[in-house]
N, CA, C and O of each residue as an XYZ file, in Angstrom:
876
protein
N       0.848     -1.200      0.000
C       0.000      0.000      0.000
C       0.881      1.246      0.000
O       1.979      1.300      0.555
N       0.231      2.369     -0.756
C       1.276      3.429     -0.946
C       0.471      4.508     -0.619
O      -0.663      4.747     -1.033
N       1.497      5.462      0.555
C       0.368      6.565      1.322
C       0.943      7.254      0.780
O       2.132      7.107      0.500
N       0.306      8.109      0.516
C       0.862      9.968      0.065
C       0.975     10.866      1.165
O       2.042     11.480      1.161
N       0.117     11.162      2.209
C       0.610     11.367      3.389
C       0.282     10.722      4.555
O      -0.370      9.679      4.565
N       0.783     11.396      5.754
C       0.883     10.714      7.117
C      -0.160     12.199      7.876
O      -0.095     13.374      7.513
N      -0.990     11.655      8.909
C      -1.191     12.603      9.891
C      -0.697     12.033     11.206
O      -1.083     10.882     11.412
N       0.141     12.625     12.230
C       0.526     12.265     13.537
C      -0.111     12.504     14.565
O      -0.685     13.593     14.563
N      -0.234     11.833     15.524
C      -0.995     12.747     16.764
C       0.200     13.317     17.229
O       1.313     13.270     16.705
N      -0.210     13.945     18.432
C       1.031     14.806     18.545
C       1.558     14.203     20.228
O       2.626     13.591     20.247
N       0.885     14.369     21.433
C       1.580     13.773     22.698
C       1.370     12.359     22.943
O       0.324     11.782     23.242
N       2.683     11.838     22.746
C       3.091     10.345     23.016
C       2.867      9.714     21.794
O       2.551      8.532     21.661
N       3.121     10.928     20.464
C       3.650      9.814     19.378
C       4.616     10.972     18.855
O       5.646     10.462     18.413
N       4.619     11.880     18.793
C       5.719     12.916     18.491
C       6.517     12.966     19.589
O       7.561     12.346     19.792
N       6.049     13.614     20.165
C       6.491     14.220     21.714
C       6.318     13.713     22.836
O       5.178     13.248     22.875
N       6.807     13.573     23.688
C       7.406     13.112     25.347
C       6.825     14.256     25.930
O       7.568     15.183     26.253
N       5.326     14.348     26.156
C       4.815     15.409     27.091
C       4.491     15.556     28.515
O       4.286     16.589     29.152
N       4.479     13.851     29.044
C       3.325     13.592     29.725
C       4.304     14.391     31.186
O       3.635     15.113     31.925
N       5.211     14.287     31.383
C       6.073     15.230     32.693
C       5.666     16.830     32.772
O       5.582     17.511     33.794
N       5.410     17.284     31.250
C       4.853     18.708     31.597
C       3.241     18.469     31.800
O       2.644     19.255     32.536
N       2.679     17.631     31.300
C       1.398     17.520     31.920
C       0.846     16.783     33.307
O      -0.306     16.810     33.740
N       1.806     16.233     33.775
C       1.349     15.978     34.856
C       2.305     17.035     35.934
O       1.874     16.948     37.084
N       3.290     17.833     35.825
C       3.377     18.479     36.592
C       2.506     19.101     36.899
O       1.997     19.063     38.019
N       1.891     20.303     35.321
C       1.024     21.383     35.287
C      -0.156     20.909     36.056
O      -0.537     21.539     37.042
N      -0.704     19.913     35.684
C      -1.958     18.871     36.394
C      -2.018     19.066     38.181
O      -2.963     19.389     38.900
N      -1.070     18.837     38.403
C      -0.774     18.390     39.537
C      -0.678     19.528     40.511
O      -1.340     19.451     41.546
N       0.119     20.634     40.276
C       0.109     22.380     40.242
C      -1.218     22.014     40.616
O      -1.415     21.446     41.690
N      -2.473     22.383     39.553
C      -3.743     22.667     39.605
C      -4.422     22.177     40.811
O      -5.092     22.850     41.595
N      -4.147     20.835     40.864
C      -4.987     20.418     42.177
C      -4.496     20.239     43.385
O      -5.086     19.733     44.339
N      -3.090     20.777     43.343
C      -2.777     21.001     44.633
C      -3.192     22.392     45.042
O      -3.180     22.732     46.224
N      -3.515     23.101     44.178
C      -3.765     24.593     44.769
C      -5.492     24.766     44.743
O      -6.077     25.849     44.721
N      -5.954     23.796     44.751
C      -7.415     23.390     44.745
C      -7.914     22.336     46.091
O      -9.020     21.996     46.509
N      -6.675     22.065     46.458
C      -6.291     21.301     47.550
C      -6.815     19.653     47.526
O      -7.359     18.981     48.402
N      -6.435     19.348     46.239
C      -7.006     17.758     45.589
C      -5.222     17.319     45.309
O      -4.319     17.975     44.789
N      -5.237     15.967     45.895
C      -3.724     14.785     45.648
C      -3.959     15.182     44.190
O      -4.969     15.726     43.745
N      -2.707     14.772     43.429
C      -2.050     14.813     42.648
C      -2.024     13.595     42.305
O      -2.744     12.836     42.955
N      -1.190     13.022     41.178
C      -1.444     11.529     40.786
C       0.577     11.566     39.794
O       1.354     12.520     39.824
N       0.752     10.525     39.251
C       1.906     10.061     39.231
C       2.291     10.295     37.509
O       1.390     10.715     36.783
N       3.560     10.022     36.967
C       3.413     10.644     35.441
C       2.893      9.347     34.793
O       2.734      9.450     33.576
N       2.682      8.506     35.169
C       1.947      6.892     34.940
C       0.720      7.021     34.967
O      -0.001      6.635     34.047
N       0.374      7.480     35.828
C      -0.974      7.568     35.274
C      -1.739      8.554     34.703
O      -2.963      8.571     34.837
N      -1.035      9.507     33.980
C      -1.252     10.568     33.336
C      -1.675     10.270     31.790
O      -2.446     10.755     30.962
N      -0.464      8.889     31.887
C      -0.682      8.492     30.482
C      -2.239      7.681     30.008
O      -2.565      7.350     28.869
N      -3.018      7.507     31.279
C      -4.469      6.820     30.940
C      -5.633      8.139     30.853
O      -6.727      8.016     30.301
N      -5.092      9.550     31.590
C      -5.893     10.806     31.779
C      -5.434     11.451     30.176
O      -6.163     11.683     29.211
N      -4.613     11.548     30.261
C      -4.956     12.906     28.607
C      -5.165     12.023     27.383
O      -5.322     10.802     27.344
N      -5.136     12.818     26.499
C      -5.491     11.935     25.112
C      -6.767     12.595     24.442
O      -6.793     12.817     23.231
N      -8.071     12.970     25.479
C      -8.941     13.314     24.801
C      -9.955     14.707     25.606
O     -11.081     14.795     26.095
N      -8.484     15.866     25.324
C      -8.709     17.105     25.713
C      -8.931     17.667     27.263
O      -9.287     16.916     28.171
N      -8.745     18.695     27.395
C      -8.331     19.372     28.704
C      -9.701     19.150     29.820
O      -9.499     19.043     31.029
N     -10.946     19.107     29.284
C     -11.827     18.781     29.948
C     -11.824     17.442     30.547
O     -11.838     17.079     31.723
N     -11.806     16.890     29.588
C     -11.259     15.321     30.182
C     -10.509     14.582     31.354
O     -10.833     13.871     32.306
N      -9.306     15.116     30.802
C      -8.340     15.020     31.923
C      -8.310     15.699     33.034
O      -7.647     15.254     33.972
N      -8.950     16.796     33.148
C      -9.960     17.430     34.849
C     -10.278     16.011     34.978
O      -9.627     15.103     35.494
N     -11.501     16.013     34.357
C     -12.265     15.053     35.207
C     -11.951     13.579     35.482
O     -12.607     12.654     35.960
N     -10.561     13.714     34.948
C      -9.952     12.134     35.162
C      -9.308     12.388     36.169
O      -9.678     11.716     37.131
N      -8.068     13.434     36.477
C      -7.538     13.623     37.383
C      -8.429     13.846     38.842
O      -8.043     13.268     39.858
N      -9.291     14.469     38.862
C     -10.375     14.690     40.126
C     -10.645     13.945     40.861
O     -10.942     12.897     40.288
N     -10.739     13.862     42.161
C     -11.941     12.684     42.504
C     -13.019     12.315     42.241
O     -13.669     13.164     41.632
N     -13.631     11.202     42.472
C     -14.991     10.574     41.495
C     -16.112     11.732     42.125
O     -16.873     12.364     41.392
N     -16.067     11.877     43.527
C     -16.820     12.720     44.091
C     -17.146     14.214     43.550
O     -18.232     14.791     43.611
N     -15.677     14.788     42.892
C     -15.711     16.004     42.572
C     -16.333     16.286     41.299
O     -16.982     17.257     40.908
N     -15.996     15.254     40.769
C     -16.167     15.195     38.672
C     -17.791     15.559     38.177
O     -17.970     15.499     36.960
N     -18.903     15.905     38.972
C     -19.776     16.677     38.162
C     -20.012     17.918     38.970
O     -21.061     18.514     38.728
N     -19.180     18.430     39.928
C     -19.126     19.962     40.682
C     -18.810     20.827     39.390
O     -17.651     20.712     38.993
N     -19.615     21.652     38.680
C     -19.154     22.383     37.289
C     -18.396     23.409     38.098
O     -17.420     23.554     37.362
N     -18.206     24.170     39.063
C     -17.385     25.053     39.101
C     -16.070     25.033     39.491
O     -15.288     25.980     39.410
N     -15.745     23.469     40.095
C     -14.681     23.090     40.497
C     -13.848     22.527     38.971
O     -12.624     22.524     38.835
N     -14.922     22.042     37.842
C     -14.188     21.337     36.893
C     -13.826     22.731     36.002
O     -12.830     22.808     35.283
N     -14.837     23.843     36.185
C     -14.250     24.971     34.829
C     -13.029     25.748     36.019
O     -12.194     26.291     35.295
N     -12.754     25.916     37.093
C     -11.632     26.258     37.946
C     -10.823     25.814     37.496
O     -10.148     26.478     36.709
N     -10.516     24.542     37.764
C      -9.550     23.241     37.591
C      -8.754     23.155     36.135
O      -7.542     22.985     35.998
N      -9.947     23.349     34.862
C      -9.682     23.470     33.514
C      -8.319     24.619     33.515
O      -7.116     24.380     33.402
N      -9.081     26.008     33.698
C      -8.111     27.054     33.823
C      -7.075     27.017     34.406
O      -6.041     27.064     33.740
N      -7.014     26.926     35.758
C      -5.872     26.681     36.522
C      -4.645     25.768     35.127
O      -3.694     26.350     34.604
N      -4.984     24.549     34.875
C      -4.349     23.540     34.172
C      -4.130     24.397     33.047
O      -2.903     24.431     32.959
N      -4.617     25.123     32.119
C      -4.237     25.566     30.821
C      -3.293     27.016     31.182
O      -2.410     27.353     30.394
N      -3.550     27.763     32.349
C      -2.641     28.839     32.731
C      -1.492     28.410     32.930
O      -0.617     28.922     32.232
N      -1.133     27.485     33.792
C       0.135     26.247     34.562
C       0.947     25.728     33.548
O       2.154     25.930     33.418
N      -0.160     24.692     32.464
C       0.807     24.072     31.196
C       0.767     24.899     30.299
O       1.037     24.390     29.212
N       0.448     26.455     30.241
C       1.144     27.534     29.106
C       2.302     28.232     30.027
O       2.486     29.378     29.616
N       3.090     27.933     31.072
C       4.391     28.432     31.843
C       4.951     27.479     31.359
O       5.968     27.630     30.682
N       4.394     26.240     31.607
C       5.950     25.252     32.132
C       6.061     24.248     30.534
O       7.084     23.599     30.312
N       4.879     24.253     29.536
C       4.763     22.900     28.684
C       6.139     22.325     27.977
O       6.296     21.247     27.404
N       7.444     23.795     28.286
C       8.576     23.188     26.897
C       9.535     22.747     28.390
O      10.679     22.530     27.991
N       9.474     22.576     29.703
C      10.417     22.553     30.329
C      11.084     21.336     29.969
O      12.300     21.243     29.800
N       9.952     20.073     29.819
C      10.726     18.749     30.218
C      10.333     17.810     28.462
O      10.928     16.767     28.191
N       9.387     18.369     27.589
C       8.627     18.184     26.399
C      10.012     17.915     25.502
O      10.811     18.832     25.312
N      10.174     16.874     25.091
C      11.469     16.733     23.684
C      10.515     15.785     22.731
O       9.333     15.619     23.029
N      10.986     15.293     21.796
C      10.819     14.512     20.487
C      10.976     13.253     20.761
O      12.165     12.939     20.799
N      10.038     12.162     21.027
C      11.164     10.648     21.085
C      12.024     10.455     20.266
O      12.007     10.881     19.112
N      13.095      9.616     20.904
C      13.996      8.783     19.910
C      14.160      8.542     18.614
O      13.899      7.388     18.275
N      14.437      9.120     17.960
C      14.190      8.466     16.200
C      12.832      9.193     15.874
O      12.433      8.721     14.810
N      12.260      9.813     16.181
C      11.134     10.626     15.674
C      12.239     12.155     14.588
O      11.475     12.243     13.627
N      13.214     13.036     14.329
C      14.062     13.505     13.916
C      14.194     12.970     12.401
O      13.881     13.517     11.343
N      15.006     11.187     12.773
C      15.042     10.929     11.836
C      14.364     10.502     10.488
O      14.641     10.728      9.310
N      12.970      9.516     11.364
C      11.825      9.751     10.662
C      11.775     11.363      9.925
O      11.844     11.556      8.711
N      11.665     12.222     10.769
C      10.546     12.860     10.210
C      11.483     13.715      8.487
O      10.958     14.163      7.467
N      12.788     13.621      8.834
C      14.004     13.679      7.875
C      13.584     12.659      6.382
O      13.448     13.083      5.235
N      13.471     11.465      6.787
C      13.142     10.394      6.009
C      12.134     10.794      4.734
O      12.243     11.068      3.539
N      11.060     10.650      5.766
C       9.739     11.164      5.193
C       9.714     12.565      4.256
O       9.296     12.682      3.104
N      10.404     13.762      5.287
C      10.139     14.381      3.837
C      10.685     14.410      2.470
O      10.047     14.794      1.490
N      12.331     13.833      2.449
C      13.101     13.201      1.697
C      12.249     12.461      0.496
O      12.493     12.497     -0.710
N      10.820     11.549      1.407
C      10.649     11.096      0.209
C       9.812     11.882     -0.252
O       9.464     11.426     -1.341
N       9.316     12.765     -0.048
C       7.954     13.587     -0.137
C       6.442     13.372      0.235
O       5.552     14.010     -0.328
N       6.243     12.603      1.042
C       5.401     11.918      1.787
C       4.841     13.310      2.750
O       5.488     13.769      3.692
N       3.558     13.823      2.297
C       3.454     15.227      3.251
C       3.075     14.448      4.151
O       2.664     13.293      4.036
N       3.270     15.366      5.493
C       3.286     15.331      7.073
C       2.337     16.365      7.888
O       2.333     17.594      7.825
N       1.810     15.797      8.402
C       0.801     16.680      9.569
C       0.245     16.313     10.403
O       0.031     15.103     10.321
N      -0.263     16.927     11.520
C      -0.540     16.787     12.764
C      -2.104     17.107     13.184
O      -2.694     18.132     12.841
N      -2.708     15.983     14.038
C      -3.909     16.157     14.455
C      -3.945     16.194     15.937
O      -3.558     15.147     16.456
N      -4.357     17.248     16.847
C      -4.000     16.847     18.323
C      -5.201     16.954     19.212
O      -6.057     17.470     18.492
N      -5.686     16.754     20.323
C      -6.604     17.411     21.181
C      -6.446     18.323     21.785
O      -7.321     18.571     22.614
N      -5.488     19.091     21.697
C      -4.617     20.107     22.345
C      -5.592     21.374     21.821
O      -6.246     21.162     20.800
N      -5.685     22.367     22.320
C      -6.395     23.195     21.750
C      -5.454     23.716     20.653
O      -4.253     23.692     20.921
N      -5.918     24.280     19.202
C      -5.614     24.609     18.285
C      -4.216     25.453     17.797
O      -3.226     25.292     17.084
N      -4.876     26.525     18.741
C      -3.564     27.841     18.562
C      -2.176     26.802     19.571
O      -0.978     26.792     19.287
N      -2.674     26.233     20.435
C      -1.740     25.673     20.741
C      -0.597     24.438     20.302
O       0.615     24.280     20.450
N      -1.538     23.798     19.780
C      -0.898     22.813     18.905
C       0.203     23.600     17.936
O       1.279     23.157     17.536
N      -0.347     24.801     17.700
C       0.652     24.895     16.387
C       1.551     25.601     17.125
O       2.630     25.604     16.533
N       1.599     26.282     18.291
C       2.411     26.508     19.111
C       3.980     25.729     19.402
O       5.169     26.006     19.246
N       3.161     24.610     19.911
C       4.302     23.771     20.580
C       4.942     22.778     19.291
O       6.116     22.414     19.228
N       3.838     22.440     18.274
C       4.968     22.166     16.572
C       5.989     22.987     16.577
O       7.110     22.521     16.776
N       5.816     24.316     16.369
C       5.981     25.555     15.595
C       7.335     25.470     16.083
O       8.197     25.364     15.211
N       7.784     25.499     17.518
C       8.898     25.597     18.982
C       9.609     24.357     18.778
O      10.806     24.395     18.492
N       8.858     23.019     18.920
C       9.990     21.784     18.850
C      10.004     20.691     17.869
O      10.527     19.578     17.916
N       9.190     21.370     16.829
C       9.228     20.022     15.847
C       9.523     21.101     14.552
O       9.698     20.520     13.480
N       9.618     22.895     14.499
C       9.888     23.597     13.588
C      10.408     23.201     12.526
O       9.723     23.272     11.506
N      12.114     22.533     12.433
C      12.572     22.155     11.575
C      11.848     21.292     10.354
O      12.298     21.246      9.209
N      10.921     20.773     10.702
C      10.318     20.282      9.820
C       9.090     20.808      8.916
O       8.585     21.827      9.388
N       8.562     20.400      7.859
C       7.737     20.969      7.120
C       6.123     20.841      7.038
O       5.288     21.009      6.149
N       6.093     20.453      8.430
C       4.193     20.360      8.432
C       3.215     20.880      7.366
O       2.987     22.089      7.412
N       2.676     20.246      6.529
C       1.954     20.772      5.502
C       0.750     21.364      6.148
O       0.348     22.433      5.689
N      -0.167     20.576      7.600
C      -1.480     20.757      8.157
C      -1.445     20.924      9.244
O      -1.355     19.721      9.484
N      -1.430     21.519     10.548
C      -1.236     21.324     12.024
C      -2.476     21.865     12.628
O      -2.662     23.081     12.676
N      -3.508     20.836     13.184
C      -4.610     20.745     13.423
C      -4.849     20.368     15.107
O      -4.407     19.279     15.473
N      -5.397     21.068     15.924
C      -5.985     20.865     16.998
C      -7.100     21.018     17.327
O      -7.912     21.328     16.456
N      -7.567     20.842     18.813
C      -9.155     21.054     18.646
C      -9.902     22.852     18.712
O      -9.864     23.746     19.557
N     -10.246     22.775     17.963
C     -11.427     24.070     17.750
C     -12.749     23.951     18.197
O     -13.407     22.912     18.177
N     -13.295     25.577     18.796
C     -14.542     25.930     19.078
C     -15.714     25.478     18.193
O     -15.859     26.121     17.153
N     -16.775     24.241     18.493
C     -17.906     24.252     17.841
C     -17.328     23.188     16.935
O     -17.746     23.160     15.778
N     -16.160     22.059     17.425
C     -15.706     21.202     16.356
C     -15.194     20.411     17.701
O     -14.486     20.579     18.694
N     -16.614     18.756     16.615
C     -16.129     17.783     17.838
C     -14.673     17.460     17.857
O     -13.979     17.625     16.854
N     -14.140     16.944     19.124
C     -12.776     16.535     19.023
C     -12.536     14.957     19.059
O     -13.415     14.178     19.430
N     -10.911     14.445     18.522
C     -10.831     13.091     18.336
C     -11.474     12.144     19.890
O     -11.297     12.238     21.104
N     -12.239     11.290     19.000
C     -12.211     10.448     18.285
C     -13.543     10.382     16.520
O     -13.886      9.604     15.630
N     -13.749     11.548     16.921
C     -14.579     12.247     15.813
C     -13.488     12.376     14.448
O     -12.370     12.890     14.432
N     -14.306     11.664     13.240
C     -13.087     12.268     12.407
C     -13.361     13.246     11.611
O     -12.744     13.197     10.547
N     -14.222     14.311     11.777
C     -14.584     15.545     11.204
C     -13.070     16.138     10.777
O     -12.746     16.128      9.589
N     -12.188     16.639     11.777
C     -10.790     17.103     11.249
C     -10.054     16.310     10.619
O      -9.469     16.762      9.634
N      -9.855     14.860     10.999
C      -9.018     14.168     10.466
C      -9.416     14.192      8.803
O      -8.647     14.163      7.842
N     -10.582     14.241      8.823
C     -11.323     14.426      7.382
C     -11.122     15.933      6.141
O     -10.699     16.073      4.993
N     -11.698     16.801      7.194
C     -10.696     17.796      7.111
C      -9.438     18.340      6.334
O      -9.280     19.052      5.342
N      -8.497     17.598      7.352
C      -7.135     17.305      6.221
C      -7.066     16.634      5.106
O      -6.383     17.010      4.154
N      -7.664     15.733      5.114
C      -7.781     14.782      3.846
C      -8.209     15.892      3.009
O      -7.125     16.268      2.564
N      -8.856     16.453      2.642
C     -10.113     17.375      2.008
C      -8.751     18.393      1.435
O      -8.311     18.516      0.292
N      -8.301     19.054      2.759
C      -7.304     20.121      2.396
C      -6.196     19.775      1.387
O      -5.790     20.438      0.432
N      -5.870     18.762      1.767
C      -4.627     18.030      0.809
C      -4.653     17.300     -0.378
O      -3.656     16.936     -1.002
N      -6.315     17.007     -0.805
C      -6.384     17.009     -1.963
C      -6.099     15.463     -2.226
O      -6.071     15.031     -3.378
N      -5.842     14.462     -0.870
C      -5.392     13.119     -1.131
C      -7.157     12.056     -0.842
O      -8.295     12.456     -0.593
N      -6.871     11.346     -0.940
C      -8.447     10.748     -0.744
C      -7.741      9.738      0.994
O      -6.623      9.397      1.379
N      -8.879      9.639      1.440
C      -8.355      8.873      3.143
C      -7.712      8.216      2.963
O      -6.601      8.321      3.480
N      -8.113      6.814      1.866
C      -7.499      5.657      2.490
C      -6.238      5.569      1.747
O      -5.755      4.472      1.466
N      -5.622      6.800      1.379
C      -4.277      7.116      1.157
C      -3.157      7.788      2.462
O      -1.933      7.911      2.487
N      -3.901      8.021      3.152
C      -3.441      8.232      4.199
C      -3.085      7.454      5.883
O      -3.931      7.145      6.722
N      -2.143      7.352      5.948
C      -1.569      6.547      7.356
C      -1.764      7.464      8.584
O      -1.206      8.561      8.617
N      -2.421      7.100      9.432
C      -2.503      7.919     10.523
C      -2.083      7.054     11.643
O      -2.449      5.901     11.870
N      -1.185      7.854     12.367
C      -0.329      7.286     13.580
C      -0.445      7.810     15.065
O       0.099      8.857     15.416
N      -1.054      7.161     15.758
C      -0.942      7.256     17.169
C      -0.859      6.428     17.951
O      -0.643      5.261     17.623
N      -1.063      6.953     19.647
C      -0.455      6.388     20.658
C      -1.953      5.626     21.545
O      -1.723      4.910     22.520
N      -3.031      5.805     21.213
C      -4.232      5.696     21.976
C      -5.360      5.091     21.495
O      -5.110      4.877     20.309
N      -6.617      4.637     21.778
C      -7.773      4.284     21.694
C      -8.375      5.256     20.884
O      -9.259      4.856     20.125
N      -8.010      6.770     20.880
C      -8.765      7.418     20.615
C      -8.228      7.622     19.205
O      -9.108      8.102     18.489
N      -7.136      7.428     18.599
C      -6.739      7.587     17.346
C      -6.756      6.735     16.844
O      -6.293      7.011     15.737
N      -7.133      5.187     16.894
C      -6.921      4.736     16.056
C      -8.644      4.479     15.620
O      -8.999      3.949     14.567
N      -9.632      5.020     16.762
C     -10.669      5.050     16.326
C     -10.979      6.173     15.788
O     -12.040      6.106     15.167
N     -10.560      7.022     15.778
C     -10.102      8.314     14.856
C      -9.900      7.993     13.335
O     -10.650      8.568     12.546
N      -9.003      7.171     12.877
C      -8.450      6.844     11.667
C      -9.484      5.909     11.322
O     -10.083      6.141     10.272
N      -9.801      4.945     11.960
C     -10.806      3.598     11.495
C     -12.189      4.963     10.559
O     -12.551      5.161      9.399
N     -12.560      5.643     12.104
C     -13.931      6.114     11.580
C     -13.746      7.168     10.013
O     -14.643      7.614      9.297
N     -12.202      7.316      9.872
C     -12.031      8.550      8.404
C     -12.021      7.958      7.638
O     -12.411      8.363      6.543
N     -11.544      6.621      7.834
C     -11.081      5.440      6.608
C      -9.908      5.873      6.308
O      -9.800      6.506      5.258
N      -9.014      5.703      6.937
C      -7.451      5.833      7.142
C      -7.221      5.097      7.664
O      -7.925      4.756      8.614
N      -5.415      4.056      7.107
C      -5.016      3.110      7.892
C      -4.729      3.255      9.138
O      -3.651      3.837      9.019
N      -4.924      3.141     10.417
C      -4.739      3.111     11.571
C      -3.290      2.114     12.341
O      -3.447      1.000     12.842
N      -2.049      2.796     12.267
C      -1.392      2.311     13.050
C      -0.540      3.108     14.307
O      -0.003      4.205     14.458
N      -0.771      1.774     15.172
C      -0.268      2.278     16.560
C       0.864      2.207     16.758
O       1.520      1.375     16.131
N       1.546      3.152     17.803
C       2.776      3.347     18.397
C       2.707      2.688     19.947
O       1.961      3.040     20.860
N       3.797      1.539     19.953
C       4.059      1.624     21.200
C       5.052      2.035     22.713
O       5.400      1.687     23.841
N       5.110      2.800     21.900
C       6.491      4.320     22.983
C       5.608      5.044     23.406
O       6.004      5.857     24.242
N       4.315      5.086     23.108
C       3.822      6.200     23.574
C       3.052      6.310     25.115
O       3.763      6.373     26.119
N       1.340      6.331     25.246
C       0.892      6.365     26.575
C       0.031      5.176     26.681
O      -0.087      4.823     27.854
N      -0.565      4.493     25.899
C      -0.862      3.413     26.330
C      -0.353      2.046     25.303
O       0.000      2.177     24.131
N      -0.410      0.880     25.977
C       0.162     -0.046     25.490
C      -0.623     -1.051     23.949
O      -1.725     -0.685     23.539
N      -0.212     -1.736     23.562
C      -0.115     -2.613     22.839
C      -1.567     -3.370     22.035
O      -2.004     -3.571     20.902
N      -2.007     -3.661     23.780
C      -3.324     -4.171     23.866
C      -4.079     -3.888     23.266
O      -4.492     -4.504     22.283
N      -4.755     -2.127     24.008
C      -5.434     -1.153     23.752
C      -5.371     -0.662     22.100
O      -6.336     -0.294     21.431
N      -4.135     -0.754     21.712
C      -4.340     -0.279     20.386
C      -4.742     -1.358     18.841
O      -5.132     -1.158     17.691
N      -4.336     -2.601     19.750
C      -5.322     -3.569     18.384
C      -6.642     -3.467     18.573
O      -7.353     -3.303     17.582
N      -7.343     -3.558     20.144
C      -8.601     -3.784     20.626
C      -9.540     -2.297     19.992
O     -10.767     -2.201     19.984
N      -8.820     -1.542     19.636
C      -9.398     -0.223     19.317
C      -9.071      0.246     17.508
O      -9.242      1.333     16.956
N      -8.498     -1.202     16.892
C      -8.494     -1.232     15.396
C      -7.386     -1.412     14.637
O      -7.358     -1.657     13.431
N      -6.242     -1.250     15.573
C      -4.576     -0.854     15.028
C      -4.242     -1.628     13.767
O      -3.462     -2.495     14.161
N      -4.317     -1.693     13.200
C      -3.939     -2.527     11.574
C      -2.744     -3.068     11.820
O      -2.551     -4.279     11.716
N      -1.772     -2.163     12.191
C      -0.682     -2.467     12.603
C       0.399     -1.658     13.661
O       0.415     -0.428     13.613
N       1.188     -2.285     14.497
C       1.702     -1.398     15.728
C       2.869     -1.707     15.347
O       3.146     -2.794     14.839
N       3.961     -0.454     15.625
C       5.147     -0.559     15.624
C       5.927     -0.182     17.070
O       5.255      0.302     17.981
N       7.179     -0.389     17.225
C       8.007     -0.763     18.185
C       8.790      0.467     18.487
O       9.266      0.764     19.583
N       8.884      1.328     17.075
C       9.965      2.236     17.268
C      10.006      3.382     15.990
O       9.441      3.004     14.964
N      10.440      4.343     15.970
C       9.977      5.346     15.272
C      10.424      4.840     13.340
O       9.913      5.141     12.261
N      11.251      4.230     13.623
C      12.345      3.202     12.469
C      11.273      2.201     11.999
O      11.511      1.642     10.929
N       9.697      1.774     12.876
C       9.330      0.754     12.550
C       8.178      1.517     11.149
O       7.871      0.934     10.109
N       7.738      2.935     11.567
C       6.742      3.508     10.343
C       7.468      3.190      9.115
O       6.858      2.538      8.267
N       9.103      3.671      8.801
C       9.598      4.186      7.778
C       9.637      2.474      7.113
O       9.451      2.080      5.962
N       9.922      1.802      8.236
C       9.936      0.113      7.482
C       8.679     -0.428      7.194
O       8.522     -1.453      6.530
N       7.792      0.233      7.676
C       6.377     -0.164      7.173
C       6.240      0.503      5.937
O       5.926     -0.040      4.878
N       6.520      1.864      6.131
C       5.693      2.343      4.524
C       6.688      2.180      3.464
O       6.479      2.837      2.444
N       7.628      1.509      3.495
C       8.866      1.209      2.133
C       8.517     -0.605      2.130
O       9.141     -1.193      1.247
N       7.825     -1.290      2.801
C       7.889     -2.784      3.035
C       7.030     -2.855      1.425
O       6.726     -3.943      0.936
């Protein structure tokens, strides 16, 4: 099969975020006076936007108090816009990939839950060098992944038809993301959740290491 492009998710298949998000996280509800939780289990809380992960991080007790969850929201998006580039790098071999790829001309872009302006933010800062054709996050009045309205979106923008396109992430929520655009769906397992989760949720195919995409899409 021959893709013309790739869309990436962006935390825990690009980027090594989850230390600035669970610090920032953690900030929030300690000054709300709620425990904190570990960078392990951060990786089962984000994935599917800032609301979310409130109410994952919270106690079960707290999670339909609306003024504690729109507090909590803010607090967390004020906190991880100080600290998000402190501890945030590129995995391993993600560089060379992304070198590879444009080499062959294979366009590249990004779909995130991150809010929008931000996404292209934190591309823009640590993945710059490269040539993102699309950098997509979530927007006002636009469901977010596992909806594939954006992922669709891009397809549309780029002029490629879906099931020309490889879409790569780390979660449940992307690869039901890709299934529902009609995009091949494969999982990463460096990222936040494991192995399991990503066949049980559609993965066509999972790779091991950032070396394993470039050997998939030349196989």
């Amino acid at each position: 099969m021959k893709f013309r492009a790739i869309i990436f998710d962006l935390d825990g298949t690009l980027l090594n975020t989850i230390d600035d998000l669970a610090d920032s996280m953690n900030y929030a509800l300690g000054n709300m006076g709620f425990e904190g939780h570990s960078p392990e289990s951060y990786k089962y809380f984000v994935g599917d936007g800032v609301a979310n992960l409130v109410k994952r991080a919270l106690p079960e007790n707290a999670r339909d108090n609306k003024d504690t969850v729109d507090k909590l929201i803010n607090l967390m998006r004020n906190e991880y816009s100080r600290r998000w580039d402190n501890k945030t790098i590129p995995y391993e071999g993600i560089p060379s990939l992304l070198d590879n790829l444009e080499n062959k001309g294979i366009t590249i872009n990004v779909l995130s839950n991150k809010p929008d302006d931000f996404t292209v933010k934190v591309v823009s800062k640590l993945l710059g060098k490269w040539n993102f054709n699309m950098v997509i996050g979530a927007r006002e009045g636009v469901p977010v992944k596992p909806d594939p309205t954006l992922a669709l979106q891009i397809a549309d923008g780029l002029g490629i038809p879906a099931e020309e396109i490889l879409y790569v992430g780390d979660t449940n929520t992307d690869m039901q993301t890709a299934n529902r655009a009609g995009m091949f769906p494969l999982g990463v397992a460096w990222g936040f959740r494991d192995r399991d989760e990503l066949i049980e949720n559609g993965a066509r195919k999972v790779v091991d290491s950032p070396s394993g995409i470039w050997e998939f899409i030349n196989d």
